[in-house]
C-alpha positions in Angstrom: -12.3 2.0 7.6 -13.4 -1.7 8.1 -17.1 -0.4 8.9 -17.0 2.2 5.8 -15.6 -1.0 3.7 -18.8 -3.0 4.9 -21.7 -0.5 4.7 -20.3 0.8 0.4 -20.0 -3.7 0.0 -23.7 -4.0 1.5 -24.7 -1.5 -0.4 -23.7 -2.7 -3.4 -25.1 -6.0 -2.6 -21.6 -7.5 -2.9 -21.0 -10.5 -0.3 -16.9 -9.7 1.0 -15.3 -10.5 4.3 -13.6 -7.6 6.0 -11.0 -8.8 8.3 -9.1 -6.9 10.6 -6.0 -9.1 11.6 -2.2 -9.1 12.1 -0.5 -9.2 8.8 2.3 -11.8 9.0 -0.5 -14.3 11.6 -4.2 -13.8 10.2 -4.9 -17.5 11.8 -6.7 -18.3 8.7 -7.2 -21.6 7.4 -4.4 -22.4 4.6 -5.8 -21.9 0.9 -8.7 -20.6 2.2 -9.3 -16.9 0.6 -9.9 -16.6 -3.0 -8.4 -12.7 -3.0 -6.6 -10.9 -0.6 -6.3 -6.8 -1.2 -3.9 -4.2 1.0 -4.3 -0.6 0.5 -1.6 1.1 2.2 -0.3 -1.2 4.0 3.1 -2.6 3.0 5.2 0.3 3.6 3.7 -0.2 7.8 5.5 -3.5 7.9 7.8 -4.6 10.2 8.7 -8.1 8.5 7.0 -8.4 4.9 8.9 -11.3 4.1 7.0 -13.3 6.9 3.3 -11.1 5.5 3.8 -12.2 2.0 4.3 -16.0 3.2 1.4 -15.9 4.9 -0.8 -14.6 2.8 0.4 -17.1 0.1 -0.5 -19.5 2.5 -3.7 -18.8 3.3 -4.5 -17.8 -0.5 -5.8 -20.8 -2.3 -4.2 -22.1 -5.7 -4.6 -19.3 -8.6 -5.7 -17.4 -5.7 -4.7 -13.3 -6.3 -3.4 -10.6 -4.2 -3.6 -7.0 -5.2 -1.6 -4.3 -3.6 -2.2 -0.7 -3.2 0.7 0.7 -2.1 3.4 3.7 -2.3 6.8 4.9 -1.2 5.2 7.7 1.0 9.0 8.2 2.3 11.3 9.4 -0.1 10.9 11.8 -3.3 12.7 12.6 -6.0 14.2 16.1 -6.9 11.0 16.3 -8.5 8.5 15.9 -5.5 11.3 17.5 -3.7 10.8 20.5 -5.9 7.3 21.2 -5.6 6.6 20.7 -2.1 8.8 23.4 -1.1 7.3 25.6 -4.2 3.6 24.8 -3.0 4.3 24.6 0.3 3.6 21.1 1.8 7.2 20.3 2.9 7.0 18.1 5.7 8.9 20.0 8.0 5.6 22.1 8.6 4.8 19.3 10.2 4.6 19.5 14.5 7.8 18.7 16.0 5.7 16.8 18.2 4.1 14.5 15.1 7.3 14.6 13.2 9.1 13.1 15.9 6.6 10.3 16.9 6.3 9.7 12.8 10.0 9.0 12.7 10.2 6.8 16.0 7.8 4.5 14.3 9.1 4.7 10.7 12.2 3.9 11.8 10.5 0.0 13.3 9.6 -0.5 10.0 11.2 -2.6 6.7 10.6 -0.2 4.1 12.1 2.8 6.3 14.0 4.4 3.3 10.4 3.8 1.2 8.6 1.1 -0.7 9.7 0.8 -3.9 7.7 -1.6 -5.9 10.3 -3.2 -7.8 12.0 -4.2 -4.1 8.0 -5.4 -3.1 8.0 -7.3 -5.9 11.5 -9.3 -5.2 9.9 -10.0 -1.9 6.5 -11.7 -3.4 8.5 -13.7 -5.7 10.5 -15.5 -3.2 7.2 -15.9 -1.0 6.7 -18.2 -3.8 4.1 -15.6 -5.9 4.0 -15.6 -9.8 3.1 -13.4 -12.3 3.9 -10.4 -10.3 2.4 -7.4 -12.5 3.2 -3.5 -11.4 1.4 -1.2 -12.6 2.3 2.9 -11.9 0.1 4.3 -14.3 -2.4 6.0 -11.4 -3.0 9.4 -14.4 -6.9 8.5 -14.5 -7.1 7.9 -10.5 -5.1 11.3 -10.0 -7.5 13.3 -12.0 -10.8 11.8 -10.6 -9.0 12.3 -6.9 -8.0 15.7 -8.1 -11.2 17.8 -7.3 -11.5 16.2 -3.8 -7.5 16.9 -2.6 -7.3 20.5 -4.1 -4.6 21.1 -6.9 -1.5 21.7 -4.6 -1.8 17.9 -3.3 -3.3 16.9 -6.7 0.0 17.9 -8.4 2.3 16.6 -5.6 1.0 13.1 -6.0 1.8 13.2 -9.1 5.4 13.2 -8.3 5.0 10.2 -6.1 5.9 6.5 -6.5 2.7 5.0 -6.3 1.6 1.2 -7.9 -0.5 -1.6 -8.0 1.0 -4.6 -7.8 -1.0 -8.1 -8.4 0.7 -11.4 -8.2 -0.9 -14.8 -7.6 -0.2 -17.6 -6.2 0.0 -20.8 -8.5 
């Protein structure tokens, strides 16, 4: 992903720093990043309390974080609904993968899902202000549409997926 990410920002001439680290110890200098941006990533973590204090750390003043993120865990009767309708219940999964998935979702904080409203109680007391959500993903779901076929098109329509952008003051 980190080499994808580098060869689409060279491309479009854009001068980023990709960094592959751990989450809750980047060993980055204090107020040193301008931006910092997740994609998928808070629902892996083990302690986000101790992510989100470092990366307020490390972001400089008026600095901005911007989270991509989901609760790929639970669904509502809705999402409950149309999986089984279309088919894409997870208990076609292998026993095999559904097994090992469980083993490791059960390591992490947001086991029982990501909710954003319980992310963004965490970035406040990391010290972060002005934390914005923002769940309306309509346009992105149609443009994503013709590339993940209509059954998984419609399901993540049913999910709880955000944005969330705080800063740090």
């Amino acid at each position: 992903m980190l080499e994808g990410a580098r060869a689409k920002a060279a491309a479009a001439g854009v001068a980023v720093t990709f960094l592959q680290a751990d989450a809750e110890h980047t060993m980055l200098p204090a107020g040193s990043q301008d931006v910092i941006v997740t994609r998928h990533l808070i629902w892996t973590l083990v302690d986000p309390a101790a992510a989100f204090a470092e990366w307020f750390r490390v972001l400089a003043p008026g600095g901005q974080l911007l989270v991509v993120d989901g609760d790929f865990v639970s669904r509502g009767w809705v999402g409950s609904l149309l999986s089984r309708l279309l088919g894409t219940s997870r208990t076609t999964v292998a026993d095999a993968m559904a097994d090992r998935h469980a083993e490791i979702l059960s390591r992490v904080h947001f086991s029982a899902g990501a909710q954003a409203e319980k992310v963004a109680e965490l970035l406040y007391a990391a010290g972060f202000t002005k934390v914005r959500i923002d769940t309306a993903f309509g346009a992105i779901h149609r443009a994503q549409a013709a590339e993940v076929g209509w059954k998984r098109a419609l399901l993540r329509r049913s999910e709880h997926r955000y944005a969330i952008s705080p800063c740090r003051p």
